[in-house]
N, C-alpha and C positions, 0 to 999 in steps of 0.2 A: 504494500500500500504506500502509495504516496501520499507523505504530512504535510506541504506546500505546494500550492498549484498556483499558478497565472494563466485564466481566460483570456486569449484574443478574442477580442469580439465584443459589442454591448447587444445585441440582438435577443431574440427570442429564447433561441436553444442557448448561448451564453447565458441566457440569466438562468435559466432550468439547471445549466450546470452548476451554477453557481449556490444553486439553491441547496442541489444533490450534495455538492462536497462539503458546505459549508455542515450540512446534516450532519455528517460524518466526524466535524471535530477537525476538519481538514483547514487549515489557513488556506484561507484564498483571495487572490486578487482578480477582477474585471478590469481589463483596458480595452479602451475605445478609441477610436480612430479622430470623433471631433469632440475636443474638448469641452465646447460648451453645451453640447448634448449630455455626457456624461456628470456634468455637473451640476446637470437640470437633474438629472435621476438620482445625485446623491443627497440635493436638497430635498428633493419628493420622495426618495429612500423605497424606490419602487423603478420599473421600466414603462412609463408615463406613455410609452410611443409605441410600444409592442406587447407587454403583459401587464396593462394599465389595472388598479386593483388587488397586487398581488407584491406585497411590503417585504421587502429585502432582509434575508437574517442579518440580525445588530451586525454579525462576525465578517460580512462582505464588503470587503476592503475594494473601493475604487481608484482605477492610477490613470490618467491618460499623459504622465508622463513614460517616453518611449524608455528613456535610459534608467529610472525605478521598477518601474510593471514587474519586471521578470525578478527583479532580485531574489533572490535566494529561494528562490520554485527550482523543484523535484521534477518536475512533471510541465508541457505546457500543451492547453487545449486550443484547439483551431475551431474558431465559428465563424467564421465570416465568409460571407458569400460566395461561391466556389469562381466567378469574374473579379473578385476582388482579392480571391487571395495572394495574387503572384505581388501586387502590389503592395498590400498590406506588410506581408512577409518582406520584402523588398526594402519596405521602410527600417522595418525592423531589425533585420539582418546583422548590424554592427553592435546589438544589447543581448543578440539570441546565446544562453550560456551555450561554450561550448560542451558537447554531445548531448546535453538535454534530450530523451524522449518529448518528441509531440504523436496526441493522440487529434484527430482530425472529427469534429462530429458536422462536417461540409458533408453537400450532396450533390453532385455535378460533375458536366466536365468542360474542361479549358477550350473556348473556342477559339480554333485553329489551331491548337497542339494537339487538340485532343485528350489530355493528359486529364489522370483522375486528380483529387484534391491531393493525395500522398503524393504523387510525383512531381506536381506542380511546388510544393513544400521543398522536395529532395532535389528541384533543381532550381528554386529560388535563394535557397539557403545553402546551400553545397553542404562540407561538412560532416559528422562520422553521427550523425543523428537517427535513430530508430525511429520508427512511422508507425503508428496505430489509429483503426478508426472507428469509433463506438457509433455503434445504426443500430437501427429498426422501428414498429410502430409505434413514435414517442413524440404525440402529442402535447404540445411544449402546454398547454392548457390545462390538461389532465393530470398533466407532472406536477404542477405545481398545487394543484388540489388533492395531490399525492393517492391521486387514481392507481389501484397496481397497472403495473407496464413491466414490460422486458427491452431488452435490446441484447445485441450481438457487437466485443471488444473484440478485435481481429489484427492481427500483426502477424507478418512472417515470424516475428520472433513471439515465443509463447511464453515468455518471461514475462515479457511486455504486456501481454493480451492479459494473462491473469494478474497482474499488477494493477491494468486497468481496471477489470472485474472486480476486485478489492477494494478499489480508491471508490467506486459510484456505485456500488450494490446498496439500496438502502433495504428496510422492509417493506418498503412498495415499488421497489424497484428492482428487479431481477435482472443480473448479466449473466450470459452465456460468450461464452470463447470460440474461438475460430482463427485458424491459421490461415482461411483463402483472403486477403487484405483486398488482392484484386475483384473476386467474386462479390465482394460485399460493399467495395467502390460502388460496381457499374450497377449493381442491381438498386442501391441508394439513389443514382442517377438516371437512371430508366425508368423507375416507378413514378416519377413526376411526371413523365411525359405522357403516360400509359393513364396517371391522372386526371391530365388537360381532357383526353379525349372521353374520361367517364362524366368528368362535369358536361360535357357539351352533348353526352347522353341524357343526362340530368335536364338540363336548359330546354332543350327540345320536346321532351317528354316518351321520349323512346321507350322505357319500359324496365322492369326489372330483368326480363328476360335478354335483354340486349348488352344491361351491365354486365350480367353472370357471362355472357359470350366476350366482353371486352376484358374483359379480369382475366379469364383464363387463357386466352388468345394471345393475349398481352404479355401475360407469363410466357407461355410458348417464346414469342418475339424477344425476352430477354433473355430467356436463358440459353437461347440460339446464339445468341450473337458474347453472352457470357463464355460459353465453350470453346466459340472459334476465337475467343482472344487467351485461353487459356484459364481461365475459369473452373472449378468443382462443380457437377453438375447438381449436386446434391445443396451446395449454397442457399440456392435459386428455388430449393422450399422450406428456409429457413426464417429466421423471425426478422433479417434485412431481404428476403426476397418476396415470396407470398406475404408475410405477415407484414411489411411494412408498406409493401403495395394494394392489399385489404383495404386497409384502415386511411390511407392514402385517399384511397377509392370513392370511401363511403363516408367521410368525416365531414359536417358540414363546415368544421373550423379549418380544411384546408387550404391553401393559399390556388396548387395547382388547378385541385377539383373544382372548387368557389371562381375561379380566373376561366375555366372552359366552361363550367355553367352560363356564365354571360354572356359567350361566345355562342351558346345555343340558344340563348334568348334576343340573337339577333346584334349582339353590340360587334364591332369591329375588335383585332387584338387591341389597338392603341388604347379605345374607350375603356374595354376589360382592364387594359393593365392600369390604369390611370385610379380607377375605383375599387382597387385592390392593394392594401396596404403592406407593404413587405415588399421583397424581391420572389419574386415569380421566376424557381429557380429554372422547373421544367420547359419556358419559352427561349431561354439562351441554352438549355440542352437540347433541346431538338435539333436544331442545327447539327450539334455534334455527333449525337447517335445515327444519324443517316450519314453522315459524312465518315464517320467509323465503320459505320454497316458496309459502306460503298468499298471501301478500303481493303476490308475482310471479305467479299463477297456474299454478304447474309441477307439475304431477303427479311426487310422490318417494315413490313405494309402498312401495320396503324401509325406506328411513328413518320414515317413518309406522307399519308394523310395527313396527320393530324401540322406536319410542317406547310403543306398546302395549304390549309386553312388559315394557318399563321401568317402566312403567305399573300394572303388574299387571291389564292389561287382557283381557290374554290369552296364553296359556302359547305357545313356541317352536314347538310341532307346531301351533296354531292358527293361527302366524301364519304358517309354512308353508303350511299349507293356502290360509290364503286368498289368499295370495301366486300360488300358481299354478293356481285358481279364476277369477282376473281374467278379460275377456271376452279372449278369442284377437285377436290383431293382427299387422300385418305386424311385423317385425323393424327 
């Protein structure tokens, strides 16, 4: 277990973790990138802009200075939005202790590298640092109303993985380990996308019956393209594959599903995103997953839809349509 930690990030999941370690007896500090945002949140002693309602343990230490934050952290966590992290990290770079563990709880991937959150870290930072990333269905809402929830800490290195397991396990919080780091990347990253397109079944009024065919389809579609990049197959019905693409799915408090719901109710992406609070990670991953699929040779038909529509390529009932127009195949 780790006794000192530094959160990157003031966001949503930053303050969950925040909340999580502090639980634990764990010193912790949040940094944030603009400082007088974070010093809105240490006056109001809450996250006013993202888990507005929800009062910060006395023990959560705020720094938005770069050269203090890290001091004397065991451990440091990546929140910040998977477009924002090379930059973040970037800033950061000359405070980050050398070989620190960072464990990642980003969900994306780098448009135009491609790169998942770990690797965009491991090539922002250089450096002899270990990479972990805590995922799955973990409603930053629920968390904080200390709803039981799970996730999955994942590192090639399993020292790591269970060290992280120890550090955020509370009694309403259950961690599970996993060595596939890659597998539980892409699946964190694809289920936003696989998201957009159940909101915009939602928006329409398409039906239960269409979800249940986009969920599982959906899956299909990642865990294809998880395998051809090297991926465990078995990941991919794990509590970061099924389980956090579920709950993804079906959650009215999600940002992906909530963002295509509007899209099915007629508004354009730009309108959607505009009245949609947060970063709307799965619209800068679509791009990616089709341009990886393209790469790898994977056929990813919803995800390519659902970048049409983004597109303004073609409206939600088109992209329906040709969706289940495709030739007839086994199963």
């Amino acid at each position: 277990m780790f006794r000192q930690v530094t959160i990157i990030g003031d966001g949503a999941m930053g303050t969950v973790c925040g909340m999580l370690l502090c639980r634990n007896g764990i010193r912790t500090t949040m940094w944030g990138y603009n400082a007088a945002q974070l010093a809105q949140f240490e006056q109001a002693r809450e996250n006013s802009r993202f888990l507005p309602g929800y009062r910060f343990p006395d023990s959560l230490h705020l720094d938005s200075n770069d050269s203090t934050a890290m001091r004397g952290a065991k451990l440091l966590v990546s929140a910040v939005p998977c477009q924002f992290v090379r930059t973040v990290w970037q800033r950061l770079k000359p405070f980050v202790p050398s070989g620190i563990p960072i464990v990642s709880v980003t969900k994306g991937l780098e448009n135009g590298t491609l790169f998942r959150p770990s690797e965009i870290l491991a090539d922002a930072l250089s450096g002899n640092h270990h990479y972990a990333a805590l995922s799955g269905p973990t409603i930053a809402d629920e968390l904080m109303r200390e709803l039981p929830a799970t996730a999955t800490a994942a590192s090639e290195d399993l020292l790591l993985a269970e060290a992280v397991q120890k550090t955020f396990s509370t009694p309403f919080f259950r961690v599970y380990t996993n060595s596939d780091l890659k597998g539980v990347e892409l699946a964190g990253a694809m289920k936003n996308v696989i998201a957009i397109a159940a909101g915009c079944i939602d928006g329409i009024g398409a039906g239960d019956n269409a979800k249940a065919a986009l969920i599982t389809r959906g899956l299909a579609e990642i865990k294809r393209l998880g395998v051809a990049l090297g991926a465990r197959e078995s990941t991919f019905a794990g509590l970061s594959g099924l389980g956090d693409l579920v709950t993804t799915c079906i959650s009215p408090k999600g940002r992906n599903r909530t963002f295509g719901e509007r899209i099915g109710r007629g508004m354009s992406a730009a309108e959607a995103l505009a009245q949609t609070a947060g970063v709307v990670e799965g619209v800068s991953t679509c791009r990616s997953v089709v341009d990886l699929a393209i790469k790898v040779g994977v056929e990813m038909p919803i995800s390519e839809a659902i970048l049409a529509v983004l597109s303004d390529k073609m409206d939600v009932r088109e992209a329906i349509a040709a969706l289940m127009s495709r030739s007839l195949k086994a199963e």
